[in-house]
N, C-alpha and C positions, 0 to 999 in steps of 0.2 A: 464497467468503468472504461472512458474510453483513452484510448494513448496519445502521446504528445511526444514533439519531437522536435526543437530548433536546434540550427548551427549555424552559426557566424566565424568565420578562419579565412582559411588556405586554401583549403581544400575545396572541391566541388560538391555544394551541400547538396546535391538530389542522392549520391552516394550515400552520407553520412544518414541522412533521413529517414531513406529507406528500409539501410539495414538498421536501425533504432526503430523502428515501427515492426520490422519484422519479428525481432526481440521482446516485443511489446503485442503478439499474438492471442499472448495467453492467455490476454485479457478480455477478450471477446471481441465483433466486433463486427459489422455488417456493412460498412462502406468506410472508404480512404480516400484521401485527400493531400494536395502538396504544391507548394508556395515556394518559388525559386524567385530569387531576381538578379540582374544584371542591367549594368547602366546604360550597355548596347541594345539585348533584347529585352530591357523592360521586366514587369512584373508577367510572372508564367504560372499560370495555376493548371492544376491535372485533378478530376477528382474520378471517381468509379465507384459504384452499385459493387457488391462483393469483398472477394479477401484479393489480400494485395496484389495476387498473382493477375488480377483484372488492370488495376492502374498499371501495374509494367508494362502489359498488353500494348495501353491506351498509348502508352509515352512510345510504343512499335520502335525501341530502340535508341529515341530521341534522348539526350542528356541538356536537360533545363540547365542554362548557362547560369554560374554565381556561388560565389560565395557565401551568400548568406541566403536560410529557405527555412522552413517551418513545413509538417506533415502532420496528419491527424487521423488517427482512425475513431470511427464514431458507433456506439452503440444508441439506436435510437431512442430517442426519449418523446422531445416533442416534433413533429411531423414523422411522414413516412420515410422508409427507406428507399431516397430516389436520389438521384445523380446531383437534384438541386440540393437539397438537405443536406449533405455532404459538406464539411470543411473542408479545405479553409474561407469563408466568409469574407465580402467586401462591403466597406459602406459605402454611403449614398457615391460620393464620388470614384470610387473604384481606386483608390489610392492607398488606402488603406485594409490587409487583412488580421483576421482573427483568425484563433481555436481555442476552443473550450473544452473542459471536462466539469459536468456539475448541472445544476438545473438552476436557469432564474424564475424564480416564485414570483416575482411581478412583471415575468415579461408583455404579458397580455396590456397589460397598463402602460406600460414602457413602448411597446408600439404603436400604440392608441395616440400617444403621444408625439410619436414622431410620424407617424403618420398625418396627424392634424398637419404639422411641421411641414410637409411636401415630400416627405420621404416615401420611396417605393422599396416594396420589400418583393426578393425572388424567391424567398423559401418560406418552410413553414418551420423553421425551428426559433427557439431562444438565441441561441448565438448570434444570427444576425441582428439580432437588436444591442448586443454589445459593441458587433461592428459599427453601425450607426450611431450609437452614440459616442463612440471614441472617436467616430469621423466629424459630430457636431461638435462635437469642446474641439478638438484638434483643430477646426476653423477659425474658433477664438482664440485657443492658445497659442499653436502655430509648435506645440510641443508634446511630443508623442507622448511622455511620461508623465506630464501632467493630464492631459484627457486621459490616458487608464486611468488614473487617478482620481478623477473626478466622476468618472462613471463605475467605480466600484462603488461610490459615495450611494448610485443611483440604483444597487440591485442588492437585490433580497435574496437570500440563498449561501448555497455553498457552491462554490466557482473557482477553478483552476485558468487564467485567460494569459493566453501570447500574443502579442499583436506588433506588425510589421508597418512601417509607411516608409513607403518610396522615395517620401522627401529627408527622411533621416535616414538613407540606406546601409547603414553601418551599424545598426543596433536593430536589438528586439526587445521588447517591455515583458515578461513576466509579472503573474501577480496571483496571489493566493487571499481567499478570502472563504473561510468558515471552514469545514470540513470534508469539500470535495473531492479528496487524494491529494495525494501528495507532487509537489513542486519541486526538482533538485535539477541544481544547478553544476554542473562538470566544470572544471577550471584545468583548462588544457594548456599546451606551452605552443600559445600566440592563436588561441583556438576556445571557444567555450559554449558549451550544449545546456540545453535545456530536455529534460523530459519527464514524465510524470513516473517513470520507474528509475530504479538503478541497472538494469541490464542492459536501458537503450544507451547508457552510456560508455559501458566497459570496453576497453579494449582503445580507447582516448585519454582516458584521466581515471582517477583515482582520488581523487579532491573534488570531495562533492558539499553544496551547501546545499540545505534544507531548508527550504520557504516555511515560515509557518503562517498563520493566518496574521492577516494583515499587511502582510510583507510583500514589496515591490522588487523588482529586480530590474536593472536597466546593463543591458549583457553587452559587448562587444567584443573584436577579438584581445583586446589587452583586458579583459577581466571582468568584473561585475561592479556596479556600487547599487548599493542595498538604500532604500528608504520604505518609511512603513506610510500608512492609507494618508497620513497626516502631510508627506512630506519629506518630512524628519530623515537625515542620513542615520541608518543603523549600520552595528555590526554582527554579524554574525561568522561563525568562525569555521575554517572548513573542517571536516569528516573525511578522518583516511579509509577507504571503503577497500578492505582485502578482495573481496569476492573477484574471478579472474572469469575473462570470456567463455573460457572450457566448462568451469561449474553453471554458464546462464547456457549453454550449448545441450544436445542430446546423445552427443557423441554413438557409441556403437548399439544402443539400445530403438527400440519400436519410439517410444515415446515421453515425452517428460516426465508424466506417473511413475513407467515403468524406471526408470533412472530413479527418482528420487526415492521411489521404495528401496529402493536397493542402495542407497545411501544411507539410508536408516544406521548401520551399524558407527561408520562412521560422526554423522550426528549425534549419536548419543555418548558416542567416547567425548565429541564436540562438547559436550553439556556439563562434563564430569571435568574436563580439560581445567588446573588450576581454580578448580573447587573441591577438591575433593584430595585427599593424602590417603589413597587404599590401605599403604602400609601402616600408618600408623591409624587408620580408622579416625581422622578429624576431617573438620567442615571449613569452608572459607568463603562466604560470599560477599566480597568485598565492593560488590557492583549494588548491595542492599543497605540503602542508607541509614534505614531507622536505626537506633542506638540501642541497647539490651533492655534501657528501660521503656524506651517506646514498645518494644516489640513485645514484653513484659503486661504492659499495660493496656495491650489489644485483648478484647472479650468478644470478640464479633468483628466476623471480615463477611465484607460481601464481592463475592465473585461475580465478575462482570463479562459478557462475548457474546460474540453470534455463531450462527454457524459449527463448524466443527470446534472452534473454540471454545464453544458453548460445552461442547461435548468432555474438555479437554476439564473445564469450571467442574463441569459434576463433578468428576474422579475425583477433585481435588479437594470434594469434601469430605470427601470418603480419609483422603490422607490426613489433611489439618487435622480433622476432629477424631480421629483415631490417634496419629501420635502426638499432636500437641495439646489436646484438649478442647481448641476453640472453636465456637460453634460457626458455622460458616453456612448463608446463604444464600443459594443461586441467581441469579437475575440472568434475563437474555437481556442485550443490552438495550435494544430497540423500547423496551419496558421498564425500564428500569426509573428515568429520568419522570415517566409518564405518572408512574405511581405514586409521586410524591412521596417518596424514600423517608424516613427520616431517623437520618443517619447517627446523630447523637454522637457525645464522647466515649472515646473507648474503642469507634470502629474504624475499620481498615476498608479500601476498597483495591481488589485484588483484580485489575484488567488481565484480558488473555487477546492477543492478536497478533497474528502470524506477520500481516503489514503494518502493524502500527498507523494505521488509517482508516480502521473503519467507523463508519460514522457515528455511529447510535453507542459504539461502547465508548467512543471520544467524548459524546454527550456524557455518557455514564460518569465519565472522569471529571468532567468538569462542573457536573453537578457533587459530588463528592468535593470539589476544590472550595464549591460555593459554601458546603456548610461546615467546613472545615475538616476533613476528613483527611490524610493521608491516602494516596492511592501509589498502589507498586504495579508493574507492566511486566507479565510476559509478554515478550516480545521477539518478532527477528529479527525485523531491520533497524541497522544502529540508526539512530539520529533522526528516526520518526516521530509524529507529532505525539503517540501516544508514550514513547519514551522521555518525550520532552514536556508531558506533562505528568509524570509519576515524581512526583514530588520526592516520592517514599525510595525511588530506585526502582533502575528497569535492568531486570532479566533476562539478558538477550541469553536466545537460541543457540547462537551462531552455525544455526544449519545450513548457512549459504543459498542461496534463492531458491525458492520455488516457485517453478514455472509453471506445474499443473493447477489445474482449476480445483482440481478434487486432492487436498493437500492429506499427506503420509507423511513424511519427517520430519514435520513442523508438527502435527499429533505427538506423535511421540516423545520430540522433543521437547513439547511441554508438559509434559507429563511425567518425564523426568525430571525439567525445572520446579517444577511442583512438591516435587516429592524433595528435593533439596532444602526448597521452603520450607516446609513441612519438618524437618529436619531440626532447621535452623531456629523456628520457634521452639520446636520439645526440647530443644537444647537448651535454649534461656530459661526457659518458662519450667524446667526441670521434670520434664513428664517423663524423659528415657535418660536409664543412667549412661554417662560414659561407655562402660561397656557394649548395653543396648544402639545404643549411637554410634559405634564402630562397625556391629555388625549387621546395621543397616548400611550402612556405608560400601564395607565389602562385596553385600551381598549388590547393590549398583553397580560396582564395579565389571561385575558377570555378564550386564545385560549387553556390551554391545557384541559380545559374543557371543550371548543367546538368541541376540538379533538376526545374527548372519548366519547361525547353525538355521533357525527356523525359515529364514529368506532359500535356502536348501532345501532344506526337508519335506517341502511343503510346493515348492512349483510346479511340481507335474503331479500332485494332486487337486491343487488351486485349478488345471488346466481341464483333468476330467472332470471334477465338479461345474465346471463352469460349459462344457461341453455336454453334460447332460442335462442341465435346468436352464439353458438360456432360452428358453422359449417359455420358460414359467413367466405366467400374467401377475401372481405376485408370491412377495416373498416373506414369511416371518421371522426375524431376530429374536430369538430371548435369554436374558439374562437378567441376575438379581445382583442386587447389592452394586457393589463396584464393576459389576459385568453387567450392570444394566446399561448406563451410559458407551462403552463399549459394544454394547447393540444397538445402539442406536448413531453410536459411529458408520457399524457395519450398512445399516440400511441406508443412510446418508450416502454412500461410495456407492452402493449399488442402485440406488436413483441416479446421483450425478454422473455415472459414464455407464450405464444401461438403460436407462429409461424402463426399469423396472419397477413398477410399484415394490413398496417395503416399507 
C-alpha cells in the first residue's frame, strides 16, 4: 500500500510531509515523491528511486518554499521502479499534480484515449493518466473539484487520489473511490492534513474524518467540505482519535515488532477494558449491536480475513462453536465473494481486520450486505470503512497502532475479542451457565499477566533458539485443534521477517 501525505496551513509543508511519510514506512515502499508550492517559487517537485532518506539527499538541504504540498510514497504496481514512475504526477499542462494509492483497471484504455487527444505521457504508470484527465475536465471546468470529479466518473478500480493545481493554490481535492485504503482527513486549528493513515497525522490534530467510498474532500486551511461523486454536499462527522505520537513512535526498543510484542500485555488488559467486571464475573459489550434476540437467532456465522486475520477467524471457531454452539465457517476473504456464498437467513458474517481496509474482506462484507446478512468487525482502527460497514457493530481492539508489517498485538488482541463474543453469544443463547460465564471471565482476566510473565520467561530462550536454526532452509509448525491455526500464525512471522521457508 502506498502512503499519502497532504498539508495546507502555516506551516512549511515539505516539514509536515515528510515527517508524515516517514510515519508511513511501515507500509512499504520503493520510491518517494513531493509537491510543495509557493506563489514566488512556483510549483517544486522532488521525487527519488529508494527509501526516503534518498529524496532528503536530493533536496541536499533545500526547504521547498509553501504552505501547501502533498508527498507520496509509491509501491510499484504498474511500471517500473524508476525516478519517472515516482509521484507526484503532472498533466499535460504541468499545472496540475496528483497521487495515488490503488490501481485503475482501465488505464490502458484511458490512455489510449488521451493519447489519441495529443497528450504525451512521461511515465509508465496508472496515475499519470488520472493527472491528465483531471487536467482535460479542469480545461473546461476551470474547477479543480469538479474535474476529480468528473474523472473518478472515468476509472475503474479502487483509488485513493489528491490532486493540487496552481491556479486554486489554497486547496487540495481528496477523493476515495472503492476499496483502495483508507482516506482521513486531520482538522487542525487553521491547518488540515490529508493521509492514507492515522499516524501520518498525530501530533497535529486529533479530529480526524474518514473518507468512505465515494466521498470527495475539498481541504483548505479553515477546514474541509465534503461532497460525494455526484456533487452533493455531505456530512460526515469527526473521529476523536486517542492514539498519541509516542504509541506510533519506536521509542527505546530495536524495532516496531519488537515494541508491539511487548505491548501485548497492555492490549489485552486494552480488550477486557469496560467489557468485562472480573469481580463480579459479568460481560458488557455495549459496542455489539444485535439485540439478544438477533444474536438468539444466529445458527451460522461465517468468518471472514486474510492474512494473519485469517488466522485469528480459525481460532475463533474453535471458540464460538465450543462455547456457544454455533456452527461457524471460515472463508479467506479474497474467496469468499468468488464462491457465490449463499448466505441465507439465520447467518452472521464475522469480518476480522486489524486496518479495517482490507480489500477482499470489505468485499466479503459487502456481499453479506447484498443478501442480507448482518456482518460485526473485528477491528482496530475506529472509524474505518470495515467498522462503518458492520451493520451488526464493530469490535474495536483498541491496541493502539501497529506499525509492523508482521502484526502481534493486534493477533492477540483479537483473539481475545473473540473469545468475548464467544462469551456473549453462550450467554444469550444459554450454552454456559452464569457461573460458567463468570469463570470464564475470571479466568480472561489472568491473561495480561500471563502475557507479560511469558514476554519474560521466554526472551533469552527465543534468542538461543533463533541463534541456532537461523540458517535452517526450512521450518515445520505443528499443532492440532486450536493449536493448529496458531502454527500456522508461527510460520506466517517466520516467513514475514526471515525469509525462511515454513
Amino acid at each position: 500500500m502506498c502512503g499519502i501525505v497532504g498539508y495546507v496551513g502555516t506551516r512549511q509543508a515539505q516539514q509536515v510531509v515528510l515527517q508524515g511519510l516517514q510515519r508511513l514506512e511501515y507500509r512499504g515502499y520503493d520510491s518517494a515523491g513531493i509537491a510543495v508550492y509557493d506563489a514566488t517559487a512556483g510549483l517544486q517537485i522532488e521525487r527519488s528511486v529508494g527509501k526516503l532518506h534518498f529524496l532528503t539527499d536530493r533536496l541536499n538541504g533545500r526547504t521547498l518554499a509553501g504552505q501547501i504540498g502533498l508527498g507520496h510514497t509509491r509501491w510499484a504496481t504498474h511500471g517500473a521502479v524508476t525516478e519517472a514512475n515516482a509521484h507526484p504526477h503532472r498533466d499535460e499542462s504541468g499545472t496540475i499534480v496528483v497521487v495515488q494509492n490503488g490501481i485503475v483497471e482501465n488505464y490502458q484504455e484511458l490512455k489510449e484515449r488521451l493519447i489519441a487527444a495529443g497528450h504525451t505521457f512521461h511515465s509508465q504508470t496508472d496515475t499519470e493518466v488520472i493527472a491528465h484527465l483531471v487536467g482535460a475536465y479542469y480545461r473546461d471546468t476551470h474547477d479543480l473539484t469538479d474535474a476529480v470529479q468528473r474523472t473518478l466518473h472515468d476509472l475503474h478500480g479502487g483509488n485513493a487520489v489528491v490532486a493540487f493545481s496552481i491556479h486554486e493554490p489554497d486547496k487540495l481535492v481528496a477523493a476515495r473511490l472503492g476499496n483502495a485504503g483508507g482516506v482521513v482527513i486531520g482538522l487542525g486549528a487553521g491547518e488540515t492534513l490529508i493521509a492514507s493513515d492515522i499516524p501520518a497525522v498525530l501530533g497535529y490534530t486529533h479530529q480526524l474524518i474518514f473518507l468512505e467510498d465515494g466521498d470527495m474532500a475539498v481541504v483548505s486551511a479553515e477546514g474541509v467540505v465534503l461532497r460525494n461523486r455526484e456533487g452533493a454536499s455531505i456530512e460526515r462527522l469527526p473521529t476523536l482519535v486517542t492514539w498519541d505520537t509516542e504509541s506510533a513512535a519506536k521509542g527505546d526498543f530495536d524495532h516496531f515488532m519488537q515494541k508491539e510484542m511487548y505491548e501485548q500485555p497492555r492490549a489485552l488488559m486494552d480488550v477486557l477494558r469496560g467489557r468485562v467486571d472480573l469481580e463480579a464475573g459479568t460481560l458488557r459489550l455495549d459496542d455489539l449491536l444485535l439485540d439478544e434476540a438477533q444474536l438468539r437467532g444466529i445458527d451460522r456465522i461465517y468468518a471472514v480475513a486474510c492474512g494473519t486475520a485469517w488466522h485469528a477467524a480459525l481460532v475463533s471457531k474453535f471458540m464460538i462453536e465450543k462455547l456457544a454452539r454455533v456452527r461457524v465457517e471460515v472463508d479467506y476473504g479474497s474467496e469468499f465473494r468468488y464462491r457465490d456464498p449463499v448466505i441465507g437467513a439465520g447467518a452472521m458474517v464475522l469480518a476480522f481486520s486489524q486496518s479495517g481496509e482490507t480489500v477482499d474482506t470489505l468485499a466479503a462484507m459487502e456481499e453479506a450486505r447484498r443478501q442480507g446478512a448482518p456482518s460485526v468487525a473485528i477491528v482496530n482502527v475506529v472509524g474505518s470503512q470495515a467498522a462503518r460497514l458492520a451493520d451488526g457493530g464493530a469490535l474495536y481492539l483498541h491496541a493502539g497502532p501497529e506499525i509492523g508489517v508482521a502484526s502481534t498485538k493486534c493477533f492477540t488482541s483479537m483473539l481475545a475479542t473473540a473469545y468475548l463474543l464467544a462469551l456473549r453469544l453462550a450467554e444469550v443463547r444459554g450454552t454456559l451457565s452464569a457461573a460458567e460465564l463468570a469463570a470464564h471471565i475470571r479466568e480472561l482476566g489472568t491473561l495480561p499477566g500471563k502475557a507479560a510473565q511469558t514476554l519474560e520467561k521466554t526472551a533469552a530462550q527465543a534468542r538461543m533458539l533463533a541463534e541456532r536454526y537461523y540458517t535452517a532452509n526450512s521450518t515445520l509448525y505443528l499443532g492440532r485443534q486450536v493449536s493448529y491455526p496458531i502454527a500456522l500464525e508461527g510460520a506466517l512471522k517466520l516467513k514475514e521477517i526471515s525469509y525462511i521457508h515454513a
